[in-house]
N, C-alpha and C positions, 0 to 999 in steps of 0.2 A: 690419702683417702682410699686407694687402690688397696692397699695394704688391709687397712680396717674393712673396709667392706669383702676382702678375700679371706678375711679371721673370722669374719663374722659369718660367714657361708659354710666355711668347716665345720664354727661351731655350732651354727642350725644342723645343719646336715649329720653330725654325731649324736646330737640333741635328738632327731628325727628316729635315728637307728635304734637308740636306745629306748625311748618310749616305743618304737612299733615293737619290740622285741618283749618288754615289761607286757604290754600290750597281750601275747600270747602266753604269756607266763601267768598262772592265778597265784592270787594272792595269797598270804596266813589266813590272814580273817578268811577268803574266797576257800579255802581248802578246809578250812576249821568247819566252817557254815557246810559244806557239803559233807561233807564224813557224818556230821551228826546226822544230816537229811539221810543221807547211803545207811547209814544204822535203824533210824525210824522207817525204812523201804525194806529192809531187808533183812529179816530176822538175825540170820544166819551169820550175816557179816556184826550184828550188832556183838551174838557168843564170841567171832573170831577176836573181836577186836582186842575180847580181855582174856580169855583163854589161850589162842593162840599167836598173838603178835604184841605181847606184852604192854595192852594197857592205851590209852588215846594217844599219848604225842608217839609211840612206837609205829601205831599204827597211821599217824601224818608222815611220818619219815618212808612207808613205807608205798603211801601213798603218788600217784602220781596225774597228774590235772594238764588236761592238752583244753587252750580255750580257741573257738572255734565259731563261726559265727554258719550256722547249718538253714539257716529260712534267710540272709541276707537282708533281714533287718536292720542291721548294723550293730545289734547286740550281742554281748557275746553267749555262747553256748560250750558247757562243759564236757569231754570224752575222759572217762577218769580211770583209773585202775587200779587193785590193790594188790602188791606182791608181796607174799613169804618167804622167807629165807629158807623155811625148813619142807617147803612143799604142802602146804595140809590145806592151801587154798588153790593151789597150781599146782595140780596135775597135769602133769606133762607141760608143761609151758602155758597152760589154759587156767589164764586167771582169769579172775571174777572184774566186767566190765561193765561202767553204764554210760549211756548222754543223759544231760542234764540244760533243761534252760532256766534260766531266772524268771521268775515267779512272785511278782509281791513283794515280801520282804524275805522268800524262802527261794526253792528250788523244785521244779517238779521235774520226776522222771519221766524220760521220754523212751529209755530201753534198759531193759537190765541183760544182761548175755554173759558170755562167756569165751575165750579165747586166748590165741595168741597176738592178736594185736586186732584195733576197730583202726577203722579206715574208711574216709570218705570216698563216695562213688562220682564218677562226672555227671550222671543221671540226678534227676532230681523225683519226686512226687510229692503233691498238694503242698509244694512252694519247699519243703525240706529236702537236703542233700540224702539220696541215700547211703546207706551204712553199711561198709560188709567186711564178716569177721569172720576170719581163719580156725578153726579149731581143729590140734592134730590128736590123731585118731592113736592108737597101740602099734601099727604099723611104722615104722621111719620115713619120715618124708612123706607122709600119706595125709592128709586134711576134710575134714568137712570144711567147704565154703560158704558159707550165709551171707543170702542178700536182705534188707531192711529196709523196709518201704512205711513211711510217713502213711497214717492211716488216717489224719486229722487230729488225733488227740495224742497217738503214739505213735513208736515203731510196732511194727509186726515182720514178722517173718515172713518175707514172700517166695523166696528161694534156697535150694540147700543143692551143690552139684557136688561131685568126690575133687578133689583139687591133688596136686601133685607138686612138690616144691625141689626143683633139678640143681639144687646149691645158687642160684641165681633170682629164679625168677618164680611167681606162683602160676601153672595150668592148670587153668581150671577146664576138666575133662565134663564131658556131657552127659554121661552116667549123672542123673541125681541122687541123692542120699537115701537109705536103705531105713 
């Protein structure tokens, strides 16, 4: 009986790891559903999609989907991002980023930006996490830092300081952006 019930606790327990982990991962259909939303939001990405990243599934592969739950609703919330191999969307490391929450039967955007990476803040405003994204400047190791504050409907831009990246870590300096 010890036996069984210690098999069965493992295989809860791996059961457990494995859905929380699915859990953060979106789905085909969850990534299919968003790119076409990302296309009808954004002109730009809809040209790239067939012009330069060779066509829709080219452009799912190059896709990437962080889910995220940013108002603590319990629902999840999308951070997505699209990267090119050949640069023509990512300049300098500054690809095209948005959040996304579930919406109905669709997706509505909650920011579109740009960056080397989005990132949730410990801060929160009007119940959402805020957002804040890196983008490096022609300089090395030199960044604009954006912060993203929850305006009730969206993000907006509430901050932008010069940040500085020491192979480590990001400072952000007290100079705001120019």
């Amino acid at each position: 009986m010890t036996k069984f019930f210690l098999g069965s606790l493992i295989v809860l327990c791996c059961l457990t790891s494995v859905l929380s982990q699915s859990r953060k991962q979106a789905t085909v259909k969850e990534k299919r559903a968003l790119l076409l939303q990302m296309a009808r939001d954004t002109t730009q990405l809809n040209d790239m999609i067939y012009h330069s990243l060779g066509g829709f599934k080219s452009a799912l592969k190059a896709m990437r989907v962080k889910k995220t739950d940013l108002n603590g609703d319990g629902q999840p919330d999308y951070l997505t991002e699209v990267r090119d191999e050949d640069g023509v969307m990512c300049t300098r490391g500054n690809c095209p980023r948005w959040a996304y929450r579930k919406s109905g039967n669709g997706y509505k955007k909650l920011l579109e930006t740009s960056g080397t990476e989005l990132l949730l803040e410990k801060t929160s405003t009007n119940g959402y996490r805020d957002l804040q994204s890196y983008e490096a400047r022609d300089i090395p190791n030199e960044y604009f830092v954006y912060v993203y504050k929850y305006d009730g409907n969206q993000y907006q831009n509430a901050q932008c300081h010069e940040g500085k990246y020491d192979g480590k870590r990001m400072k952000v300096l007290p100079k705001t952006c120019e």
